[in-house]
C-alpha positions in Angstrom: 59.9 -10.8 73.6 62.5 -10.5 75.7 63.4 -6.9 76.4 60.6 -4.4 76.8 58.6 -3.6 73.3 57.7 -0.4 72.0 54.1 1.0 71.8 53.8 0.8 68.4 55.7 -2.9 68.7 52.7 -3.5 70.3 49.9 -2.0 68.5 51.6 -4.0 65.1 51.8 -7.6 67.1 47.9 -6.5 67.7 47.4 -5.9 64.1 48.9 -9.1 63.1 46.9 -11.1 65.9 44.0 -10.2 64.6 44.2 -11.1 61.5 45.2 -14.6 62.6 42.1 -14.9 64.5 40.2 -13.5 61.3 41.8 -16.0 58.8 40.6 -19.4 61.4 37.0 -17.7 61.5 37.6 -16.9 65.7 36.0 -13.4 65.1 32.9 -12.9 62.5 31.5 -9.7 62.5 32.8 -7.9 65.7 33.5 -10.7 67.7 36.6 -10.7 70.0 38.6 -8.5 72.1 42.5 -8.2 72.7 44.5 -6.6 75.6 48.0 -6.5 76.1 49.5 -5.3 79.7 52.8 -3.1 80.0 54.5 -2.9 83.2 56.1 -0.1 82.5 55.6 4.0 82.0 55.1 4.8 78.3 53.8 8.1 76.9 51.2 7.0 74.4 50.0 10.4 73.2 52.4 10.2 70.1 49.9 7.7 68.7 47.2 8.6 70.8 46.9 12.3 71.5 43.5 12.8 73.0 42.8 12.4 76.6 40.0 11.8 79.4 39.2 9.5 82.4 37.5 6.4 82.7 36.7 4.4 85.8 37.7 0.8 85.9 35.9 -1.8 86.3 37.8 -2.9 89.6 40.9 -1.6 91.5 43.7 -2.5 90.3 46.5 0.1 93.2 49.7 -2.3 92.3 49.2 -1.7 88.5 49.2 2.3 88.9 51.3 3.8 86.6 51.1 0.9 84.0 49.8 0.6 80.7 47.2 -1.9 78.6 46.7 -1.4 74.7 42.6 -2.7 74.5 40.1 -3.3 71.2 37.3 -1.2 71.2 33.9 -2.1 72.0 32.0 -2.8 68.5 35.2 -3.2 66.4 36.6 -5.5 64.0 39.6 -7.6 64.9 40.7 -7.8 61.3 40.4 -3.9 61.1 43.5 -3.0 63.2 46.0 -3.8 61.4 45.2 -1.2 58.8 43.8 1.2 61.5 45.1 1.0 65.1 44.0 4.6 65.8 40.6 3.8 64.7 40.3 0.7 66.9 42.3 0.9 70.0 42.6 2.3 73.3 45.8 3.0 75.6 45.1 2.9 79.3 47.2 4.2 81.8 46.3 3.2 85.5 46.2 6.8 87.5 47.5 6.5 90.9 44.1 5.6 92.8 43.8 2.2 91.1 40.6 3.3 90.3 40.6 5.3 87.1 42.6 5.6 84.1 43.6 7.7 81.7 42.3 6.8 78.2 44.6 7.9 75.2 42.8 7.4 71.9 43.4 8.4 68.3 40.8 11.1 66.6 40.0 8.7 63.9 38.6 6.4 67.5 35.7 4.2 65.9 33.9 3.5 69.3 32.5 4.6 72.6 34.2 2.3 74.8 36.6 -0.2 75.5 35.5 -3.7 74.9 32.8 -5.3 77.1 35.0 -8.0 78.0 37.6 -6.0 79.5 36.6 -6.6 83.2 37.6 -9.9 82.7 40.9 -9.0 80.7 41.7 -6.4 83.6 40.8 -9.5 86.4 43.1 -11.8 84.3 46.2 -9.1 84.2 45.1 -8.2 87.8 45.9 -12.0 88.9 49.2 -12.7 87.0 50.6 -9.6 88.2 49.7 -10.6 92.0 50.8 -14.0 91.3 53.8 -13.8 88.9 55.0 -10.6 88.9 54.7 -10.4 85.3 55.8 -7.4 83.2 54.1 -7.8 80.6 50.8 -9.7 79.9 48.5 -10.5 76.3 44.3 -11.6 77.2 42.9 -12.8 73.8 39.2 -13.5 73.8 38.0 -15.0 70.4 35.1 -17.4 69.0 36.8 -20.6 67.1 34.5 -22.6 65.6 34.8 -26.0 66.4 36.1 -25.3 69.8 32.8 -23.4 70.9 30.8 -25.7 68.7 31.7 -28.9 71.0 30.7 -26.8 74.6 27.2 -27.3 73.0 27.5 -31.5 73.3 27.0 -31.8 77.0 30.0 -34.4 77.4 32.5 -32.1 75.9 31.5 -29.6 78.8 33.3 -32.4 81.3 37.2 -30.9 81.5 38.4 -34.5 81.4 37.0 -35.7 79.1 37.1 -32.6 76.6 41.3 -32.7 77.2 41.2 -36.3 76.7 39.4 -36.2 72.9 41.2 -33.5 72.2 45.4 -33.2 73.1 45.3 -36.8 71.0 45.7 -35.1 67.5 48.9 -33.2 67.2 51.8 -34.3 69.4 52.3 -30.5 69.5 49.1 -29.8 71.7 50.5 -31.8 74.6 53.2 -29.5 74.3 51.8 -26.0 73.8 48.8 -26.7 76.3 50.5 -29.1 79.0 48.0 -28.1 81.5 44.9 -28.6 78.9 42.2 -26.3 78.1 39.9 -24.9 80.8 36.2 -25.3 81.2 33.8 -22.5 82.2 30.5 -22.8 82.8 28.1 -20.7 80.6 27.7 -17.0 81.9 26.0 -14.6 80.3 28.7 -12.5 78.0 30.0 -9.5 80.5 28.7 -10.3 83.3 30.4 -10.9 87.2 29.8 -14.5 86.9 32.0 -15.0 84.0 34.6 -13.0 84.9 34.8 -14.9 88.2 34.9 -17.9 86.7 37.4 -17.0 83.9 39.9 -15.4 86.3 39.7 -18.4 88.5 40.0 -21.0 84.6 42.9 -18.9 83.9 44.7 -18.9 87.1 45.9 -22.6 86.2 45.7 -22.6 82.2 46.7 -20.5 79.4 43.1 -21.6 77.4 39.9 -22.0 78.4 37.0 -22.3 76.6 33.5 -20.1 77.6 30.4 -22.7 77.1 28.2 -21.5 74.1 30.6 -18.4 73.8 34.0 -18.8 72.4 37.5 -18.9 74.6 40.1 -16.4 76.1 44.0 -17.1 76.2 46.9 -15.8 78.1 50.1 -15.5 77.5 53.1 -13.6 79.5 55.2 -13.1 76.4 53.4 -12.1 73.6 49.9 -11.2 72.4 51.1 -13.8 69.3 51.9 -16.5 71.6 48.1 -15.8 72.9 47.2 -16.7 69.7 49.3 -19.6 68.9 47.7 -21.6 71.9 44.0 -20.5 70.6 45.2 -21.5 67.0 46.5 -25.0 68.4 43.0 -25.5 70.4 41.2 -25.0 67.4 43.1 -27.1 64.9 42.8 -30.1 67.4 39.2 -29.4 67.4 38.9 -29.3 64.1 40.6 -32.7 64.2 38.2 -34.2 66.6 35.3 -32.9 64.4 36.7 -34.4 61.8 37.2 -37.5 63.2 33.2 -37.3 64.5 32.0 -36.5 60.6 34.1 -39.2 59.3 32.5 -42.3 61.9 35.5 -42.2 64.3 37.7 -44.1 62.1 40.6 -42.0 63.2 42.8 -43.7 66.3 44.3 -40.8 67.3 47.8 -40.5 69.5 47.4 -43.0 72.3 47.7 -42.4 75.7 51.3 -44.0 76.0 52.4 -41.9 73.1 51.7 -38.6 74.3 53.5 -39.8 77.5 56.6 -40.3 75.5 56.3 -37.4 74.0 56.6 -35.5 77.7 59.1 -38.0 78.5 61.3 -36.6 75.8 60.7 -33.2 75.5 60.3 -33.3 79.3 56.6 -31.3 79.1 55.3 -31.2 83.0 51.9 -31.9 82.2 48.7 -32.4 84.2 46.5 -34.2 81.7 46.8 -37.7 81.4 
């Protein structure tokens, strides 16, 4: 997106991310959470009229003023499409950095926002220190066969995770030039995790949570969060493949995914 989106611009690319997420089997049940950060003053009690205070789960004084769109705790990504006001939260930083203002709809479905959002808020928190961003989309989500190989203990070796994986599309080379991130298992929510996430996601746009699922970033779009967990999937999904079928599969070599950044001039720190 290029100039600044509306609200409910917003809430629809949400809708439409989760049901991407729903249709690759990244969120069973109530799985996954979604943020999206807006540098920017907006007025969000057209959609969301009702009002109170929340404390955050860190201080957060240069985002004051600013707005995030957030999944609720307990809810179903497919669900928002059809019901944003059931299933959303808009937060409005309040000029201590330390609380918010929490606009939600009267048909809210939930108590709170998502568990995961101290890790969301430390991952908008960083890019806006770092980059300056405006804008900002966290996506956290449970793909399948990406998860599923953070249970083999050598796919929980960075390296050698990238290495097995950016082989089978020449697009993955492309869309993750820095690879996909490896954190450690923390238990769901907790300090630990967002620590390590926040540092994972400092220098990718995917990583992947051992025995958990993944989180994405993107600084244009919560759809472009999406495509990147979409294209970590579907080369998963390769590589399992590949595993079920006896490794038959040779894969893009080394040399070819180099000319493929030679070309298309991809700055990446892989192979």
């Amino acid at each position: 997106m290029t100039s600044q989106p509306s609200l409910e611009e917003i809430i629809a690319a949400m809708g439409d991310a989760g049901k991407r997420l729903c249709d690759i089997d990244a969120c069973e049940g109530a799985a996954g959470n979604i943020s999206v950060y807006m540098g920017w003053s907006i007025d969000p009690r057209g959609v969301f009229p009702n009002e109170e205070t929340i404390s955050l789960p860190q201080a957060v004084p240069e985002m004051a003023g600013h707005t995030f769109v957030v999944t609720g705790s307990g809810r179903r990504l497919r669900e928002i499409k059809d019901d944003p006001g059931a299933n959303l939260g808009c937060l409005v930083i309040n000029k201590d950095g330390k609380t918010g203002q929490l606009f939600t709809s009267p048909r809210r479905l939930f108590a709170r926002l998502t568990s995961e959002f101290n890790s969301h808020l430390a991952v908008h928190y960083q890019q806006k220190k770092l980059e300056g961003t405006p804008m900002n989309a966290v996506v956290h989500a449970q793909p399948r066969h990406l998860t599923y190989f953070t249970h083999i203990p050598s796919y929980r070796d960075e390296k050698y995770l990238n290495y097995r994986l950016l082989r089978w599309q020449p697009e993955a080379i492309v869309f993750l030039p820095e690879g996909i991130g490896v954190v450690p298992f923390f238990v769901p929510g907790s300090p630990d995790l967002m620590a390590a996430n926040v540092a994972a996601l400092k220098t990718h746009h995917v990583v992947v949570w051992c025995k958990h699922g993944a989180m994405a970033r993107s600084e244009h779009s919560v759809k472009a969060a999406v495509d990147k967990l979409d294209y970590a999937e579907t080369i998963a999904n390769y590589e399992y493949m590949n595993l079920l079928a006896g490794e038959k599969a040779d894969a893009l070599s080394v040399d070819e995914i180099l000319s493929i950044c030679k070309l298309w001039d991809v700055k990446q720190s892989v192979f």
